[in-house]
N, C-alpha and C positions, 0 to 999 in steps of 0.2 A: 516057543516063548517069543513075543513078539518086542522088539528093541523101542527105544524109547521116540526113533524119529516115525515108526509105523504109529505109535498112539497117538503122535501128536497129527498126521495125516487125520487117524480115524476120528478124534477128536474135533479137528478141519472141517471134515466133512457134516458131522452133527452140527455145527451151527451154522452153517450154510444153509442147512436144510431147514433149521428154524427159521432164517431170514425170508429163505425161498418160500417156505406157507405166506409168508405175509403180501406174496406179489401172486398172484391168479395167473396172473401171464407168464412163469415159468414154471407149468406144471408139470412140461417132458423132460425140463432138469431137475424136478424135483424129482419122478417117476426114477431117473436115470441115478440117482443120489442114494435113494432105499433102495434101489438095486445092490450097490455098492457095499451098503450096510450088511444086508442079508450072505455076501458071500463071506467065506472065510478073511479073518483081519491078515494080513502079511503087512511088511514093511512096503511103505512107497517106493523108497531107494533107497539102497543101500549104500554109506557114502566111502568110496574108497579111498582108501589111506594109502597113501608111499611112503617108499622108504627116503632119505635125504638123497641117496644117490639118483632112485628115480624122481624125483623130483627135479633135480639137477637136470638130468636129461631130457625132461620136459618142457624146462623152461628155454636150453638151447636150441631146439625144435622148436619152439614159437620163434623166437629172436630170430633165429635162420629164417625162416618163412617172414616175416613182418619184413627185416631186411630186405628178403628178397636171394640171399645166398644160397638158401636149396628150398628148393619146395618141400613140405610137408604131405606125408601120404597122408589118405584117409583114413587106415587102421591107425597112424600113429596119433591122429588128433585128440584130444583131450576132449574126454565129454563129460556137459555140463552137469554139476553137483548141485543137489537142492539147496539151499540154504537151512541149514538148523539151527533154530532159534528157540529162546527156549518157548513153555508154555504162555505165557504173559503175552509174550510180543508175537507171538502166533496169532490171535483173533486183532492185535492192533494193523498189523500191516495185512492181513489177508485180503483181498480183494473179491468183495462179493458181488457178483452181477446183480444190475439194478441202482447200487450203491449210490453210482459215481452219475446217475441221471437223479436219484434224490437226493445228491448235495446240488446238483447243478438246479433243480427245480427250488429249494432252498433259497438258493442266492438268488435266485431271479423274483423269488417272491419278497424276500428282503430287501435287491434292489427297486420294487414296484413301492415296498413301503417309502423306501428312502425320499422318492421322488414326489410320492402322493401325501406327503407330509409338508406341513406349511414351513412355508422359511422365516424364523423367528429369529431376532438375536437373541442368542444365547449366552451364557455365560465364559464361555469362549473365548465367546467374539466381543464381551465388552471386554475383557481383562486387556486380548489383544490391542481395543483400540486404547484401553487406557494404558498398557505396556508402550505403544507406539508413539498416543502423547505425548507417557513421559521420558521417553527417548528424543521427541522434539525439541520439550522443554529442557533438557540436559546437551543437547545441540544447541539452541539458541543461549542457551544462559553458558556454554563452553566459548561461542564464539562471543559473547559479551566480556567475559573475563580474561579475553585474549585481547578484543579491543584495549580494554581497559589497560591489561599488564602491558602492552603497547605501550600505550600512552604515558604510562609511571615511566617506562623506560627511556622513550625519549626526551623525557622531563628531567631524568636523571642524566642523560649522556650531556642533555643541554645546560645543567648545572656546574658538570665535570667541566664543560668548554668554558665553562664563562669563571672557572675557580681559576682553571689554568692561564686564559688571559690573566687575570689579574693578577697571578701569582709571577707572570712574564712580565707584567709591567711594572710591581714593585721590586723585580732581579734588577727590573732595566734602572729601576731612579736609584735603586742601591748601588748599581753598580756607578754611575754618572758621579752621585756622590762620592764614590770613594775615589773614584779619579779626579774630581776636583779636589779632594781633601789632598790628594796623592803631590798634584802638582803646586796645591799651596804651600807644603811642605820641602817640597823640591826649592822655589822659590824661596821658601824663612830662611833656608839651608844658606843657599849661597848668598845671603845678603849676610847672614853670620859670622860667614867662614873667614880665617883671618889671610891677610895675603902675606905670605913669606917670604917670597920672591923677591919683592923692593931690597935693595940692600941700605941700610941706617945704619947710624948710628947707635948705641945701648939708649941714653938719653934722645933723643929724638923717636926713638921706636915706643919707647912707653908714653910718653906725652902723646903720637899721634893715636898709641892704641887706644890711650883714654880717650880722647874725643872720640870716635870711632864709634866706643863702647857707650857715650854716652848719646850719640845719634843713633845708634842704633836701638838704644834701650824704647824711643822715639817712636821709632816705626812700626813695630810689631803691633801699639796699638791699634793704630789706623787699617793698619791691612787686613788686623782681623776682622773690625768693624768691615771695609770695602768686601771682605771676602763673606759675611752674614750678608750684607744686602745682597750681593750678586747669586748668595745660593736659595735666598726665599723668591726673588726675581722669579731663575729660574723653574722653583716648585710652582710658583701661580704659573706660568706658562705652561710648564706641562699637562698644569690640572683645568686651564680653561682647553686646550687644546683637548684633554677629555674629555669637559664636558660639549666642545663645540663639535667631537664624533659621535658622542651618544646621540646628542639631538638631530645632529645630519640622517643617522640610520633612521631615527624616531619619524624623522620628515616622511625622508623616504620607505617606509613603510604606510604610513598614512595613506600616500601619494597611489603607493599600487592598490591595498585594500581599496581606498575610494574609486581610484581606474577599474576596477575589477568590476563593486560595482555598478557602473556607470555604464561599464559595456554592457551586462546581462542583463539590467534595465534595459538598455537599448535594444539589445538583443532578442529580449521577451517582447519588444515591444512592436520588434519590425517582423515575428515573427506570426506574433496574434493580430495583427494588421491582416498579415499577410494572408492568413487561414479564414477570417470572419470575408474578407473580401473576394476569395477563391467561392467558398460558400456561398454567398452572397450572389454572384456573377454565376453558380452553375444553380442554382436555385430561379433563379430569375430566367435563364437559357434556358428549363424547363416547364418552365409556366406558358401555356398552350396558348393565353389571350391574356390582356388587362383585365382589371375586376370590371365587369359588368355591371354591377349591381351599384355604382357610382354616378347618380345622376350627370348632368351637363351641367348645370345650375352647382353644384356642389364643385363639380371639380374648376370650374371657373373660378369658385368664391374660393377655393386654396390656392389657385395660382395668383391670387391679388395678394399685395404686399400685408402681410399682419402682424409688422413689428408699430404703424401707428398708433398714437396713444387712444385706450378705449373712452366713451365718455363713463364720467360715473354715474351710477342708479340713483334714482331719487330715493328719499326716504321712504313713500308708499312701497316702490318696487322692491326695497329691501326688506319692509315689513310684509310684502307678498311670498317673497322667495324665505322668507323662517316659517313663515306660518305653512306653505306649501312642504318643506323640510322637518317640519314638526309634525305631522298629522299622526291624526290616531290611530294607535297602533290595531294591528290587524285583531282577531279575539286569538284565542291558547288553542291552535290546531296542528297538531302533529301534521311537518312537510313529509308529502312522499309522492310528491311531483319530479319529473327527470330534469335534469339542469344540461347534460352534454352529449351529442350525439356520438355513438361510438358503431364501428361496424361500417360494412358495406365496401365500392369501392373505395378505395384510397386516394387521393391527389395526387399526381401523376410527378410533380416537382418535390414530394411530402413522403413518397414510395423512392424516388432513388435515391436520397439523402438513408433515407431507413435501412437500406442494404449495405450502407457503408456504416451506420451505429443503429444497433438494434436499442439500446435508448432512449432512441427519439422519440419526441409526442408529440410536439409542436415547435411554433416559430412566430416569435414576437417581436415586430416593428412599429418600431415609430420614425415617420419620417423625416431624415435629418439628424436623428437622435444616436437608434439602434436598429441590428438589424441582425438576427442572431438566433441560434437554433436552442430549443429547449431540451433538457433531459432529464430521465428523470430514474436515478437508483439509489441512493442513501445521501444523507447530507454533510459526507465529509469525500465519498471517490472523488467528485468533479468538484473539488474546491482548489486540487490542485493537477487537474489534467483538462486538457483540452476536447475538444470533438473528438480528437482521434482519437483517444485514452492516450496521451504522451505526456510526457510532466513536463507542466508549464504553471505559472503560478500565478497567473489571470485567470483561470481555469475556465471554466464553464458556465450555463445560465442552466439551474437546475430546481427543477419541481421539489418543495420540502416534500418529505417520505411521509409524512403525517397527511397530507393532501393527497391523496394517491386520484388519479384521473379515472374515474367511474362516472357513472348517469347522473347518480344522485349528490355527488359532490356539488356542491354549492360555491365554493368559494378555493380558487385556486391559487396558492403560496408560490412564487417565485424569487428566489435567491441569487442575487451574482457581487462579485466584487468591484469596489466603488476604485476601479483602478486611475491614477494621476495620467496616464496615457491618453484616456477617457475611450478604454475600450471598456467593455460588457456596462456596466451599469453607472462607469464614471461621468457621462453627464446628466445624470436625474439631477444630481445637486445643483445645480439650476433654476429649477421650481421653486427653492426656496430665495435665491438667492435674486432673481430677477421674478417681478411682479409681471410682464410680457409674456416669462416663458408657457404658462400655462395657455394663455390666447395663442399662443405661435403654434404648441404643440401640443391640443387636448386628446386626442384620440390616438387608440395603440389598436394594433390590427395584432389580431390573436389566430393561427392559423394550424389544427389540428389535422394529425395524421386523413382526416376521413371529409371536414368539413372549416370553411371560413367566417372567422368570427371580428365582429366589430365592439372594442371598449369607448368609452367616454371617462373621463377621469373626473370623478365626484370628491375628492379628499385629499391631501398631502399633509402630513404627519411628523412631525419631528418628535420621536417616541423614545424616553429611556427607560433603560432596563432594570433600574433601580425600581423594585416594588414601593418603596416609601415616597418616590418622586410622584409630582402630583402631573408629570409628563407622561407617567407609565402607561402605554396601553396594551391589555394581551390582545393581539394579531394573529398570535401563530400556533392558537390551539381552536379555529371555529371553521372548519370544512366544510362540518354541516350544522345545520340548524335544527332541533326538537321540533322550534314552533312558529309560530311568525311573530306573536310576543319579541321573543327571543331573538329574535333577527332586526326589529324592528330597534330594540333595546341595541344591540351593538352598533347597529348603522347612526342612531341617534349620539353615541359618545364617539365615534369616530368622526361624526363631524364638529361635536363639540370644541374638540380636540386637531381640528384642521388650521393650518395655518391661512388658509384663504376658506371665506365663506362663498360657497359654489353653488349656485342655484338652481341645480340639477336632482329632481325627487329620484326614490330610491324603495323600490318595492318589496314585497318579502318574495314573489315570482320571478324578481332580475338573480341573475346570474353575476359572482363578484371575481375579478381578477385584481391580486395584490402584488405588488413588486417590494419587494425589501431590501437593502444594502447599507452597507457599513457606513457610519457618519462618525469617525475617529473615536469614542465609548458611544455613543448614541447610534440610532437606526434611523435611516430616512424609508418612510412607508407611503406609497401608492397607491389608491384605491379608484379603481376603477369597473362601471356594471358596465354589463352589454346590450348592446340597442336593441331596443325592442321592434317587433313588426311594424309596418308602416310609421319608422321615425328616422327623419332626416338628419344628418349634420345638417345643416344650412338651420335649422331651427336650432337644435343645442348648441351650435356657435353664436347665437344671438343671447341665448342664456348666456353663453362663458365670458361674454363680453362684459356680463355685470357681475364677474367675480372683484370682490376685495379680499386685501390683506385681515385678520384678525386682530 
């Protein structure tokens, strides 16, 4: 009769032998398997049981031996017992050859999916980022409510401070008073009191008491009166005396807020000086030559004085210079001509400003005026940082994001602050404000990362933003152009709309650069196109010469 650990053997080895058919490659374990079968069943092992005492004795026999206190013979060693499990968890834990290479071929064909699968977000990975979000927004809105409850609180501690002054200085006038009442009292007292000490007469003592009684009935009046004026005296004194500290602290708070200030003006002021003219001076150390491209005739006629008075245009020549500014517009043809060179090598003063802000895209002067690097990433970073990305509140001269510097852009948007310093953009307002300055200063040198460019200044604009104002002009949504119609049409109202009429034509093929900045609600706008192939300053300054006012 064979025991229940020998069927679960024999049973073992039948599904072994089912797995082993399914592998070719262990057919001499398979061979070796129905061997097994064919012989008579017997138990595998037979599992020996002890009694508690030997068991005992076997376990002090290991313990000795592990220890190290007597060796263990080999007869006495303990040999190993099969494990009996029952049916169920017999084919779970069994270990069939082959097994353990098709889970491992398994995972490696799962790991080959895993990888050869595209990387999608999944839903996962948005919950994740919307989890982390809203873990940001529960940080930032934890420290906003912490600002805040801050801020109740020292509003409140500063309330307590100023209850408790007050409540110390109505102790203090209470208490003044009652010592002044105390000592007027003291004073009624002994003017009262009778004197008993004299020695009189019966008849002489009542006669003087009566007089006594009747000067004295006398005085109380008066004193009380003397002792009301002297105690409202004193309450206005104490009360201008508070109000002459209120207004001392009032002074002196004033005094620092405007010190404060006055310095960080200052401060901002010596310190964007300081950076435009560092820039400026290592910009210039690395420009290889003067501009070439500057005749001798030209640059002679900028070193002659141009603040004398122009003559004025005759009538003819100003009905020359509208009708040339008026011309017929080009016909409705879609532009897709290139406006800006991009590519190639670099300028050599234009590449090591760009390794110190990769921002950079050019650099716009006017001589005398500005002198100052361009950038160009959104229209609020560099409103309040400088070239270096530092916070300063001059900030930067920055390309509008709606202009982006491509081929085909036509017309390039630049932004800076009209600062009282008169650094970045604070002396444009000039132009309007002196009729010379556009003679003194018509041309801006526009200088991109790759190539050098020449403007002339065709328009100044005093434009508001109010759509119903009949000043309003949009500027700051025409990059590019459809058509030369269309180009033709804006160029014709911006000059309309010019504060000096400029006798300088304006093609739908010129390329436009605009400057824009702050005029306290209004915008002061500059427009200026770039010179065309064989054209001189020395010729458009003869034109500029016959700009008037509108």
């Amino acid at each position: 009769m064979v025991n229940k650990s020998g069927v679960n053997c024999v049973e073992g080895r039948r599904r072994r032998a089912q797995r082993l058919t399914q592998n070719m490659d262990e057919q001499p374990e398979l061979e070796e398997i129905r061997q097994q079968e064919d012989a008579p069943e017997e138990p595998c092992v037979e599992a020996s049981l002890h009694t508690p005492a030997q068991a005992g004795q076997m376990h002090r026999r290991r313990n000795a031996q592990w220890t190290g206190d007597q060796p263990m013979a080999e007869s006495e060693k303990p040999i190993p017992q099969p494990m009996q499990i029952d049916d169920g968890e017999a084919t779970a834990h069994m270990v069939v050859p082959g097994q353990t290479e098709q889970r491992a071929d398994r995972q490696e064909e799962k790991q080959k999916k895993r990888l050869s699968a595209p990387k999608t977000l999944r839903g996962a990975h948005v919950r994740r980022a919307a989890v982390q979000s809203a873990e940001a927004g529960k940080t930032v809105l934890k420290g906003l409510g912490r600002f805040i409850l801050l801020g109740v609180l020292l509003a409140g501690e500063g309330a307590k401070k100023l209850g408790a002054a007050a409540k110390k200085l109505y102790a203090r006038i209470r208490t003044q008073k009652k010592a002044h009442r105390q000592k007027q009292s003291v004073q009624t007292a002994q003017e009262y009191e009778i004197e008993l000490i004299k020695p009189e007469d019966y008849h002489g003592r009542g006669q003087a008491h009566a007089q006594k009684t009747a000067s004295h009935a006398r005085k109380p009046a008066a004193g009380k009166v003397n002792r009301g004026k002297a105690w409202h005296e004193r309450a206005n004194h104490d009360h201008a005396q508070i109000i002459h500290r209120a207004l001392s602290a009032l002074l002196v708070c004033v005094v620092l807020v405007s010190g404060w200030q006055i310095g960080s003006i200052l401060l901002r002021s010596i310190r964007t000086h300081r950076l435009n003219e560092q820039l400026s001076s290592q910009r210039a150390a690395l420009m290889e030559a003067p501009d070439t491209a500057r005749p001798e005739d030209e640059m002679a006629l900028e070193a002659a004085p141009q603040d004398t008075p122009m003559p004025t245009p005759t009538p003819d020549e100003q009905v020359a210079a509208a009708v040339q500014s008026t011309a017929t517009p080009a016909p409705d043809v879609v532009k897709s001509m290139k406006y800006r060179h991009m590519g190639g090598d670099a300028l050599p003063e234009m590449a090591a400003l760009y390794e110190q802000n990769r921002d950079l895209v050019a650099w716009v002067q006017i001589p005398d005026v500005l002198d100052l690097p361009v950038v160009y990433r959104d229209n609020d970073y560099y409103l309040t940082r400088d070239f270096n990305k530092q916070k300063n509140a001059s900030g930067t001269i920055f390309l509008d994001e709606n202009h982006p510097f491509k081929e085909k852009t036509q017309n390039l948007l630049l932004h800076g602050h009209n600062m009282k310093d008169g650094t970045m953009f604070g002396r444009l307002a000039q132009y309007l404000y002196d009729d010379t300055y556009i003679r003194n200063h018509p041309f801006i040198y526009f200088d991109t990362l790759w190539n050098k460019e020449q403007y002339v200044i065709v328009a100044i604009l005093n434009v508001s933003l109010d759509t119903k104002d009949s000043r309003f002009f949009n500027y700051f949504t025409h990059a590019t152009f459809s058509s030369d119609a269309e180009f033709s049409s804006y160029v014709r109202q911006m000059q309309l709309r010019s504060e000096y009429a400029i006798p300088i034509d304006v093609q739908p093929s010129d390329a436009l650069l605009t400057l824009s900045t702050c005029l306290e609600d209004d915008r002061l706008v500059i427009v200026a196109r770039r010179l065309r192939e064989n054209e001189t300053r020395s010729e458009l300054r003869t034109l500029i010469r016959m700009t008037t006012r509108q």
